[in-house]
MDTraj code that builds the backbone (N, CA, C; nanometers):
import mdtraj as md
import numpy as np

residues = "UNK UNK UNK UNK UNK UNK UNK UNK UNK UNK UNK UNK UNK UNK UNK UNK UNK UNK UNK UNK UNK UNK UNK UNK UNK UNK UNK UNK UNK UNK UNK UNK UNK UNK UNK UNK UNK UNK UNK UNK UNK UNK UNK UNK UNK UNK UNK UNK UNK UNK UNK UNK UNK UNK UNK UNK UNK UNK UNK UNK UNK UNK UNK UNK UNK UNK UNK UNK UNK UNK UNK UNK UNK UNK UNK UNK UNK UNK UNK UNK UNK UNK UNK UNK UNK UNK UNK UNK UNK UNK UNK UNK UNK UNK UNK UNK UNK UNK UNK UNK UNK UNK UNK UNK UNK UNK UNK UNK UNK UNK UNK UNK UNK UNK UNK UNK UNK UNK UNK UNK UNK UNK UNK UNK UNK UNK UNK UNK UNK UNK UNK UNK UNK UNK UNK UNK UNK UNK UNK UNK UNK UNK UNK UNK UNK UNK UNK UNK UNK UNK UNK UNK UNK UNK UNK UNK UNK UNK UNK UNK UNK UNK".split()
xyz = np.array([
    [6.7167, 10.3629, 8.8487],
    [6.7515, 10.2348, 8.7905],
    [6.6980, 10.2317, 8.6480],
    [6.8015, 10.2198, 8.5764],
    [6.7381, 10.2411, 8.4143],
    [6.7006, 10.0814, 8.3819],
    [6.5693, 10.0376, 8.3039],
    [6.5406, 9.9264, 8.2861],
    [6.4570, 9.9085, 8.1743],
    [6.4628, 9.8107, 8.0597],
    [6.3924, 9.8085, 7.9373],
    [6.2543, 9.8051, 7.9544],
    [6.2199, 9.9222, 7.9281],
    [6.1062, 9.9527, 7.9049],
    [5.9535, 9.8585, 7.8388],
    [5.8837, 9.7745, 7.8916],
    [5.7796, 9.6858, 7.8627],
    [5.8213, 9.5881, 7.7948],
    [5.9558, 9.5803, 7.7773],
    [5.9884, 9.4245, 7.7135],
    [5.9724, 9.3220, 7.7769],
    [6.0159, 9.3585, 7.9349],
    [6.0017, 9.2040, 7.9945],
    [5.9246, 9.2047, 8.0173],
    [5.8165, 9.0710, 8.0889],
    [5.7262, 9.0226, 8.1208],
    [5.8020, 9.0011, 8.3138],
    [5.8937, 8.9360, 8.3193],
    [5.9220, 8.8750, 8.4373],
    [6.0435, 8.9486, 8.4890],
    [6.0020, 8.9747, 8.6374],
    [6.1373, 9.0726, 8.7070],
    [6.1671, 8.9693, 8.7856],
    [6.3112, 8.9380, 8.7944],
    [6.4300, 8.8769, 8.8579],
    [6.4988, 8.9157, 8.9755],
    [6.4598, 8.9511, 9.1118],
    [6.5602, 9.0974, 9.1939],
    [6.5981, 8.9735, 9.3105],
    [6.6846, 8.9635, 9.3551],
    [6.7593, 8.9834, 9.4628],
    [6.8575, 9.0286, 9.5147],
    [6.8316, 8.9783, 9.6132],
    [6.9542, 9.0848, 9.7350],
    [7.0872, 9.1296, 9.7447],
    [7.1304, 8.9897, 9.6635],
    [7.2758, 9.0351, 9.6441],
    [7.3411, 8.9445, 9.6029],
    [7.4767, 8.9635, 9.5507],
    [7.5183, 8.8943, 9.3900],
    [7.4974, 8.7029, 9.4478],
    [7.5500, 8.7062, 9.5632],
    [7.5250, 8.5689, 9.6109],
    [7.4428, 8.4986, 9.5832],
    [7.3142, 8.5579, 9.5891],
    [7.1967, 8.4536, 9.5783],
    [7.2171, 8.4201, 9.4190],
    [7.2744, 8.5008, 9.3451],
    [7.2727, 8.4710, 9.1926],
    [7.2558, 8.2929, 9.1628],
    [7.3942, 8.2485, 9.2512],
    [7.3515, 8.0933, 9.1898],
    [7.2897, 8.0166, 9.2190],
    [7.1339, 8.0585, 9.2886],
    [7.0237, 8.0145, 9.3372],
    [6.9480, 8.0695, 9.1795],
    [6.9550, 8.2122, 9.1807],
    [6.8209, 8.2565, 9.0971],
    [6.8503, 8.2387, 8.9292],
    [6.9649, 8.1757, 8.9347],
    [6.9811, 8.1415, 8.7933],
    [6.9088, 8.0464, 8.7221],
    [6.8754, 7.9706, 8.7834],
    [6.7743, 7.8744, 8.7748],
    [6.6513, 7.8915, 8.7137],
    [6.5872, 7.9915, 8.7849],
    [6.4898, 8.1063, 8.7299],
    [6.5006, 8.1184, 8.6128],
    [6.6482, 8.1834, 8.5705],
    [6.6758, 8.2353, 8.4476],
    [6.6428, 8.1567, 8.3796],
    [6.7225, 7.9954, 8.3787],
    [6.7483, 7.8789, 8.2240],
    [6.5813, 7.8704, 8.2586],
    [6.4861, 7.8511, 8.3028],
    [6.3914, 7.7717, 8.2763],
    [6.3016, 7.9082, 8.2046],
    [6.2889, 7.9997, 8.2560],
    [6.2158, 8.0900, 8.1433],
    [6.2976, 8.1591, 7.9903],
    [6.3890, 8.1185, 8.0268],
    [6.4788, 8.1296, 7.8977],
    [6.4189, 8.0022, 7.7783],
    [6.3994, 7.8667, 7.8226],
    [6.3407, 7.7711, 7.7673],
    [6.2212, 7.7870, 7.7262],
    [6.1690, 7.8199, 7.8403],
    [6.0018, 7.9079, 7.7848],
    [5.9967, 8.0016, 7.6428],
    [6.1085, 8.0551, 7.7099],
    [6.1094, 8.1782, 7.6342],
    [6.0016, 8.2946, 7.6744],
    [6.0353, 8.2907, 7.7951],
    [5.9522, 8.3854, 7.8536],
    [6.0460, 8.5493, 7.8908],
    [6.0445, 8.6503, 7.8665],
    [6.1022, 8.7604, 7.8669],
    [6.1237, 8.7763, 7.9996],
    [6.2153, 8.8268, 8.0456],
    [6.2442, 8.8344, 8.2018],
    [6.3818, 8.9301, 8.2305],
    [6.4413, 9.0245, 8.3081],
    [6.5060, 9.1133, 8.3640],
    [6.5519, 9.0580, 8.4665],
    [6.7246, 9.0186, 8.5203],
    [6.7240, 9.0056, 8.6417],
    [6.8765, 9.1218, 8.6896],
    [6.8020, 9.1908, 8.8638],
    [6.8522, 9.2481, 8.8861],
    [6.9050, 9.2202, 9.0504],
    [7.0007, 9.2999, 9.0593],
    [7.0423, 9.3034, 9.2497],
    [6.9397, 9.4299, 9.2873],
    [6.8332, 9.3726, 9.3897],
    [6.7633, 9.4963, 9.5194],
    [6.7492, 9.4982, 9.5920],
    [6.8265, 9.5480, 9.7493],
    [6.8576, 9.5184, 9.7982],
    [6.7780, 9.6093, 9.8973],
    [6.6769, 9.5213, 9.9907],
    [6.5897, 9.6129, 10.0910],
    [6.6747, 9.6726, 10.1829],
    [6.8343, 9.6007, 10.1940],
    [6.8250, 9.6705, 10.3533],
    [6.9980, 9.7651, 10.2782],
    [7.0269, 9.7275, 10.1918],
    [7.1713, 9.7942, 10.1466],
    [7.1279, 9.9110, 10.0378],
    [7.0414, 9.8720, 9.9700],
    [6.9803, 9.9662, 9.8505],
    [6.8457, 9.9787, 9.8299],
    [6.7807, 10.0614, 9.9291],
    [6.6166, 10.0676, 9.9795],
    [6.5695, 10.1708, 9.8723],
    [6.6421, 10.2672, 9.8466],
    [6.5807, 10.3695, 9.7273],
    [6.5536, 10.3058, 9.6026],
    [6.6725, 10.2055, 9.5397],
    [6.6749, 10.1261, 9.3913],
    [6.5397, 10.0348, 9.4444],
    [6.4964, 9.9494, 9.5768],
    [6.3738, 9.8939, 9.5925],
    [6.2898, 9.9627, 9.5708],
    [6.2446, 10.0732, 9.6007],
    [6.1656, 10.1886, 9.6353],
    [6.1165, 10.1833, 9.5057],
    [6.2263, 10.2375, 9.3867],
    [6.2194, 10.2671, 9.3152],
    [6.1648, 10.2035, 9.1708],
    [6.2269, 10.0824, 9.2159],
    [6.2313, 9.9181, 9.1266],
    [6.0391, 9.9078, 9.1321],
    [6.0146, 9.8866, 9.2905],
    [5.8817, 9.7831, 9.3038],
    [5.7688, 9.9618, 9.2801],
    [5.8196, 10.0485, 9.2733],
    [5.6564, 10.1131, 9.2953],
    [5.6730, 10.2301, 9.0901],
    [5.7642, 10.0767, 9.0163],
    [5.7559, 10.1609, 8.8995],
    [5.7749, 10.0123, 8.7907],
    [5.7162, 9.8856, 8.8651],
    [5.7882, 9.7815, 8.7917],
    [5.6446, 9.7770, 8.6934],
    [5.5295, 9.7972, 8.6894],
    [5.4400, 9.7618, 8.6355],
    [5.4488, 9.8500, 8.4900],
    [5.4694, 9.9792, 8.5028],
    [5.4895, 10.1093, 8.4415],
    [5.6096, 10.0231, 8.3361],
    [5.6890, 9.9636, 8.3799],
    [5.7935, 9.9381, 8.3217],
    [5.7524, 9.7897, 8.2367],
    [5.6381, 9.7633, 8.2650],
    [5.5943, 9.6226, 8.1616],
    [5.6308, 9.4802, 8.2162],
    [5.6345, 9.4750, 8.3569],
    [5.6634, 9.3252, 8.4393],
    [5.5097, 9.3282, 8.4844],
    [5.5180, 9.2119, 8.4611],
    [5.3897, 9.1203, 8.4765],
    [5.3855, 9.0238, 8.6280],
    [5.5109, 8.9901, 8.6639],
    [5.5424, 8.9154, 8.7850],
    [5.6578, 8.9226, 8.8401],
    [5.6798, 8.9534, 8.9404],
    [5.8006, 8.9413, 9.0448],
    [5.8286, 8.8200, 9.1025],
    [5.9765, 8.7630, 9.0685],
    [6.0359, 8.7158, 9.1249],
    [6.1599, 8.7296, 9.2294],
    [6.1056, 8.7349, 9.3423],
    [6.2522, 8.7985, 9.4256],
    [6.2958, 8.6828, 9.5474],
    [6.4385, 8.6581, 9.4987],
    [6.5128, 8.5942, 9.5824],
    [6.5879, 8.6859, 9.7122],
    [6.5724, 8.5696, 9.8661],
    [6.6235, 8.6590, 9.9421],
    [6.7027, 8.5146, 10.0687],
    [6.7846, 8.5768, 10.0667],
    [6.8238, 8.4930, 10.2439],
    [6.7961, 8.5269, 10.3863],
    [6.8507, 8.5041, 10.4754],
    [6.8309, 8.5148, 10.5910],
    [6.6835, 8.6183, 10.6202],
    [6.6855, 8.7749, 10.6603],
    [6.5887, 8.8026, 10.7260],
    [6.4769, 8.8125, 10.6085],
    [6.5185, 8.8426, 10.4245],
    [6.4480, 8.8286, 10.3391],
    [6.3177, 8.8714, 10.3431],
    [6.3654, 9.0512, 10.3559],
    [6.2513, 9.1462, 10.3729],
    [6.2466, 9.1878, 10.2522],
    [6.2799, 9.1806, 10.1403],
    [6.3163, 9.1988, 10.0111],
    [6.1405, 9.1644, 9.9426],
    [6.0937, 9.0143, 9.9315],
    [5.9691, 9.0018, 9.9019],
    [5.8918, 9.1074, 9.9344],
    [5.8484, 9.0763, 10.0819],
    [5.7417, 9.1522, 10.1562],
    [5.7460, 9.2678, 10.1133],
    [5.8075, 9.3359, 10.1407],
    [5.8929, 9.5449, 10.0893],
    [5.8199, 9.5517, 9.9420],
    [5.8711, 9.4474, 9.8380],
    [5.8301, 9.4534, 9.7002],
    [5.6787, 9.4608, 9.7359],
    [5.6345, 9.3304, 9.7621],
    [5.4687, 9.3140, 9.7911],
    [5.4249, 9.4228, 9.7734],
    [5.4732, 9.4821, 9.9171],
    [5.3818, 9.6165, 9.9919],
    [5.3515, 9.6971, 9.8656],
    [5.4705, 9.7284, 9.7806],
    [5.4515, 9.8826, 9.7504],
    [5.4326, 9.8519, 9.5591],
    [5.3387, 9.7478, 9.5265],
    [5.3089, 9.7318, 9.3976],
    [5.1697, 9.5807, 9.4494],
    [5.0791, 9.5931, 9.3239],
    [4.9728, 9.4910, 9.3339],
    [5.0402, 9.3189, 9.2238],
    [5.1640, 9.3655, 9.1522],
    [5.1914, 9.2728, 9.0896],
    [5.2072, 9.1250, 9.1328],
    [5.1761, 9.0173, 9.1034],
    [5.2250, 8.8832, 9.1908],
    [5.3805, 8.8903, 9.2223],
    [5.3905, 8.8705, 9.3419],
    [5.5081, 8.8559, 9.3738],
    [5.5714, 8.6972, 9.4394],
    [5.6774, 8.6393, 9.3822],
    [5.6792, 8.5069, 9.4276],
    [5.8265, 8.4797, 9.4481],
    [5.8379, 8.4533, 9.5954],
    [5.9385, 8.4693, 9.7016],
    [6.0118, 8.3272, 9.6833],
    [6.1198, 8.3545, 9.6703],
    [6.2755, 8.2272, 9.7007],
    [6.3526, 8.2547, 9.8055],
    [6.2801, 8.1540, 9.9167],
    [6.3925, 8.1513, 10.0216],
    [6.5316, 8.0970, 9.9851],
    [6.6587, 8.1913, 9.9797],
    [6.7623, 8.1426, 9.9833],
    [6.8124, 8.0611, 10.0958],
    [6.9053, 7.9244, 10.0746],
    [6.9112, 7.8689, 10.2147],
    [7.1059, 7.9834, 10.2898],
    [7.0133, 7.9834, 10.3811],
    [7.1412, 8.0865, 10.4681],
    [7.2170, 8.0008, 10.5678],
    [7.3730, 8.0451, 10.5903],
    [7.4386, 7.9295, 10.6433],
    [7.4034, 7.8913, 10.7631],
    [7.3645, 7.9355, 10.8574],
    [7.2917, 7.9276, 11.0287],
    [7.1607, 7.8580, 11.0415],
    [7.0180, 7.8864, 10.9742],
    [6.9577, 7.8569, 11.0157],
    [6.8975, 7.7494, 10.8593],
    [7.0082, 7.7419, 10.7505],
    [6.9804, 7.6250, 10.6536],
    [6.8410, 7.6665, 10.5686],
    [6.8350, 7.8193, 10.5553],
    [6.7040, 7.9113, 10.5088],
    [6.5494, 7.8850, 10.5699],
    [6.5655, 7.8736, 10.6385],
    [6.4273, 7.8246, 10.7563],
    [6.3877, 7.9849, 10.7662],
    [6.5049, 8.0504, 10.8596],
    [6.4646, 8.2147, 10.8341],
    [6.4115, 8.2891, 10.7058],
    [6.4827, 8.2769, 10.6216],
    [6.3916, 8.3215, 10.5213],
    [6.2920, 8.2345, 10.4594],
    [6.2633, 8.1094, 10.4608],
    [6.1005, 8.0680, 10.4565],
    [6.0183, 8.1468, 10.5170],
    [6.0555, 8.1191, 10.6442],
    [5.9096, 8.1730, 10.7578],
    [5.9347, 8.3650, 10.7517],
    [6.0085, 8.3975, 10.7066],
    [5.9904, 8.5250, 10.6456],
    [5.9212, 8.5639, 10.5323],
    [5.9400, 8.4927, 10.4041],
    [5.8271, 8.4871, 10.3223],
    [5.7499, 8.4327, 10.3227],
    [5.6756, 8.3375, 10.3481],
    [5.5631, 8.2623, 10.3801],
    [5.4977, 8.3223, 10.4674],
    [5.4904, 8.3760, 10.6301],
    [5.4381, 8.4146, 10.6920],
    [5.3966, 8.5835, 10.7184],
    [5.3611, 8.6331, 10.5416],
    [5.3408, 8.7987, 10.5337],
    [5.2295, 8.8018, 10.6352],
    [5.1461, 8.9483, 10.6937],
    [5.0495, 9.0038, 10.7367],
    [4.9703, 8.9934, 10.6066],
    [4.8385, 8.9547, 10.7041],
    [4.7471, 8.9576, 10.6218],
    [4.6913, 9.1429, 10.4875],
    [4.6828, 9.0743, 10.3690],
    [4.6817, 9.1916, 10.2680],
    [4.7832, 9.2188, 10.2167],
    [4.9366, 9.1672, 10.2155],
    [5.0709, 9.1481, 10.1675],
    [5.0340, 9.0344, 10.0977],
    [5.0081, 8.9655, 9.9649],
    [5.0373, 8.8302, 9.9703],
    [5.1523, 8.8326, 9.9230],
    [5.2724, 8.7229, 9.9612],
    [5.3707, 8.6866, 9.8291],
    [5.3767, 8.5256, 9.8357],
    [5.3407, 8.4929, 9.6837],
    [5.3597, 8.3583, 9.6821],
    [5.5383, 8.2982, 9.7512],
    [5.5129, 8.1614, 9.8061],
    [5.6328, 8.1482, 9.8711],
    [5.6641, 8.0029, 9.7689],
    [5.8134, 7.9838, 9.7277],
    [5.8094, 7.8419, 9.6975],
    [5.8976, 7.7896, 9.7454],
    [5.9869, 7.6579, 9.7195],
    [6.0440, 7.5935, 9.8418],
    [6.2143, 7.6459, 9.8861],
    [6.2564, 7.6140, 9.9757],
    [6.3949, 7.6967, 9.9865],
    [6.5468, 7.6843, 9.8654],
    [6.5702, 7.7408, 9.7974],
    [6.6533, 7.7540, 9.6900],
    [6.5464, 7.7031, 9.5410],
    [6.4109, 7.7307, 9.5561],
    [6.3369, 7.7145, 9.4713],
    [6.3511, 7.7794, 9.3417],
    [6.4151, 7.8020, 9.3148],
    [6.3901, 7.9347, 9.1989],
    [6.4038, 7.8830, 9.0486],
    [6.4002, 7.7336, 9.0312],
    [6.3435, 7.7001, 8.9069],
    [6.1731, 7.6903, 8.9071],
    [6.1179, 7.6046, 9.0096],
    [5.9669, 7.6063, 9.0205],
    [5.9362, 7.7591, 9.0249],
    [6.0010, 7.8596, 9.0917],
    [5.9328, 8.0037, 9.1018],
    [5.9231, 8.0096, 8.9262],
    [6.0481, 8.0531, 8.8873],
    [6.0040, 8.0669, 8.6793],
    [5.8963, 7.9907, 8.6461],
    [5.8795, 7.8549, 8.6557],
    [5.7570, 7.8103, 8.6182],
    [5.6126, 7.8570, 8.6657],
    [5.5985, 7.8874, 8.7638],
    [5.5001, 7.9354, 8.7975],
    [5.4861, 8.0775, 8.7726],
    [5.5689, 8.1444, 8.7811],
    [5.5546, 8.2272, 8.7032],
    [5.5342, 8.2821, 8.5623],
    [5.5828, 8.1952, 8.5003],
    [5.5552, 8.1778, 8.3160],
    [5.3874, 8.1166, 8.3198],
    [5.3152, 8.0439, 8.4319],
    [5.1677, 7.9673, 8.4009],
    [5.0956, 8.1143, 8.4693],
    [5.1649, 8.1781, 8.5188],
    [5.0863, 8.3271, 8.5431],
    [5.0516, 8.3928, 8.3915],
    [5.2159, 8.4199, 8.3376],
    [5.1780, 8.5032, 8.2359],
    [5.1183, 8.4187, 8.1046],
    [5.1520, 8.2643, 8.1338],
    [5.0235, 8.1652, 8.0112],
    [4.9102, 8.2275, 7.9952],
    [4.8463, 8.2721, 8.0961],
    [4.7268, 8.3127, 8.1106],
    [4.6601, 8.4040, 8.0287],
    [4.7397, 8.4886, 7.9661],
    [4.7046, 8.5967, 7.8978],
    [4.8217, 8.6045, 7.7626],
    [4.8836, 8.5003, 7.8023],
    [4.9872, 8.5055, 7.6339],
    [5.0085, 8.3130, 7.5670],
    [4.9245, 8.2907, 7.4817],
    [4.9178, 8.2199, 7.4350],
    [5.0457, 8.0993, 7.4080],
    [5.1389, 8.2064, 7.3744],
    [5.2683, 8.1452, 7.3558],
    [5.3472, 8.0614, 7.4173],
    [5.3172, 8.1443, 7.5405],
    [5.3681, 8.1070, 7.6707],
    [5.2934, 7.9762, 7.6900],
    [5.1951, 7.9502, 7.7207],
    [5.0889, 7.9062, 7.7578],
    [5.1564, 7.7354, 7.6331],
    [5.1466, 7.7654, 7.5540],
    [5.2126, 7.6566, 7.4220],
    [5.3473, 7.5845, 7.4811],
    [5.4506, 7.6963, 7.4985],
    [5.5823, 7.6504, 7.5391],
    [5.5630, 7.5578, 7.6856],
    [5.4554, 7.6141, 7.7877],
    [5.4714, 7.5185, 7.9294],
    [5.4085, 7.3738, 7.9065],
    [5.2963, 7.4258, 7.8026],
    [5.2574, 7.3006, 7.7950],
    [5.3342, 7.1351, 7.7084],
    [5.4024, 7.2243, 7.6457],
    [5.5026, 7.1256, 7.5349],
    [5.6194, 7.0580, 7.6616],
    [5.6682, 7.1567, 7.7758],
    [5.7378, 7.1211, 7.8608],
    [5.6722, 7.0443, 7.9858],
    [5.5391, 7.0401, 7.9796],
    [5.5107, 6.9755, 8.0976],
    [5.5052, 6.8234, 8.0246],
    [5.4663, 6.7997, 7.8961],
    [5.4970, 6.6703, 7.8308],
    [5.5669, 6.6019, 7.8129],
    [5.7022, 6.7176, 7.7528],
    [5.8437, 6.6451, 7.7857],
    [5.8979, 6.5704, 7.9041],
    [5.8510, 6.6713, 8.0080],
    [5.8964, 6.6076, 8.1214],
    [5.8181, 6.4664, 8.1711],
    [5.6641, 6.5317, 8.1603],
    [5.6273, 6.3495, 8.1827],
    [5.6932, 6.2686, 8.0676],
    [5.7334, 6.2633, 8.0031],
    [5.7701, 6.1375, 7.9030],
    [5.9052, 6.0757, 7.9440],
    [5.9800, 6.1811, 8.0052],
    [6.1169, 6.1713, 8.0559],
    [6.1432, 6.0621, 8.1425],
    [5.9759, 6.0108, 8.2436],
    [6.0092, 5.9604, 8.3778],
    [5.9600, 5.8189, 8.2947],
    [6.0840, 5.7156, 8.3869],
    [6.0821, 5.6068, 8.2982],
    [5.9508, 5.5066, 8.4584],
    [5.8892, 5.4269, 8.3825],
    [5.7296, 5.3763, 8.3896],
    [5.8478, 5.2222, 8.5111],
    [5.9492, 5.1855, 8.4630],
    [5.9912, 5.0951, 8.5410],
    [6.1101, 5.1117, 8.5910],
    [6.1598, 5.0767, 8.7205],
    [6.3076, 5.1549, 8.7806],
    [6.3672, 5.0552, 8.7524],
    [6.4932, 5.0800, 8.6661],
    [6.6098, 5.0497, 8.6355],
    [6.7509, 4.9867, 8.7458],
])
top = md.Topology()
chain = top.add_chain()
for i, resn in enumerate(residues, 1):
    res = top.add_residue(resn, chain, resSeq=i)
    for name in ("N", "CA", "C"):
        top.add_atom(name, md.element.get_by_symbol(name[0]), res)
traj = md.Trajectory(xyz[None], top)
């Protein structure tokens, strides 16, 4: 899998093109940041070598945090987890049967020494944010842009309902 070399900060992977209009979300809000980010299809159970390959070379490659969207059995997180120390922070996609309950309690409930952060089902704007207050931490910039946006947004909410 050829991939820009230490530019990004933030990896984007899921399972398959579907979840896209879940993890786009992801995209606009670190795009606003302006936080650097890569998003790709990896697919644990259709394309296990490009995973293989993706999670035990993503650090080498200059990602700072994983974001991976998944549906139903959404072994995709966990798999990443295992085979890199990077934060990894899981989007249950909601799946048509069980309304993404399955993939919650698939990411949320790793073995202990796997962590992957879990956030809520079709979450994947809060995942970018939390992920951009990861890489605040160590890039100033970043750290500037969330904070200018966490202001905006409080100012947004009006004090009396209309």
């Amino acid at each position: 899998m050829k991939l820009n070399k230490f530019n990004n900060k933030v990896a984007i992977i899921m399972g398959s093109q579907s979840d896209y209009k879940v993890m786009r979300d992801c995209e606009n809000i670190l795009k606003f940041l302006k936080v650097k980010f890569q998003t790709m299809i990896v697919s644990a159970h259709r394309t296990p070598r490009r995973m293989f390959d993706f999670a035990e070379n993503a650090e080498k490659r200059g990602f700072k945090v994983i974001i991976s969207g998944a549906g139903g059995a959404a072994h995709l997180c966990g798999m990443v987890a295992s085979l890199t120390t990077l934060p990894v922070i899981g989007v249950p996609i909601e799946s048509k049967k069980l309304k993404g309950l399955d993939s919650l309690l698939s990411i949320s409930q790793m073995p202990k020494g796997i962590p992957v952060g879990c956030v809520a089902i079709d979450g994947a704007f809060n995942a970018g944010l939390l992920a951009a207050s990861i890489i605040a931490n160590f890039d100033k910039k970043i750290k500037s842009n969330l904070d200018k946006w966490r202001r905006v947004q409080s100012k947004s909410i009006k004090k009396i309902p209309k």
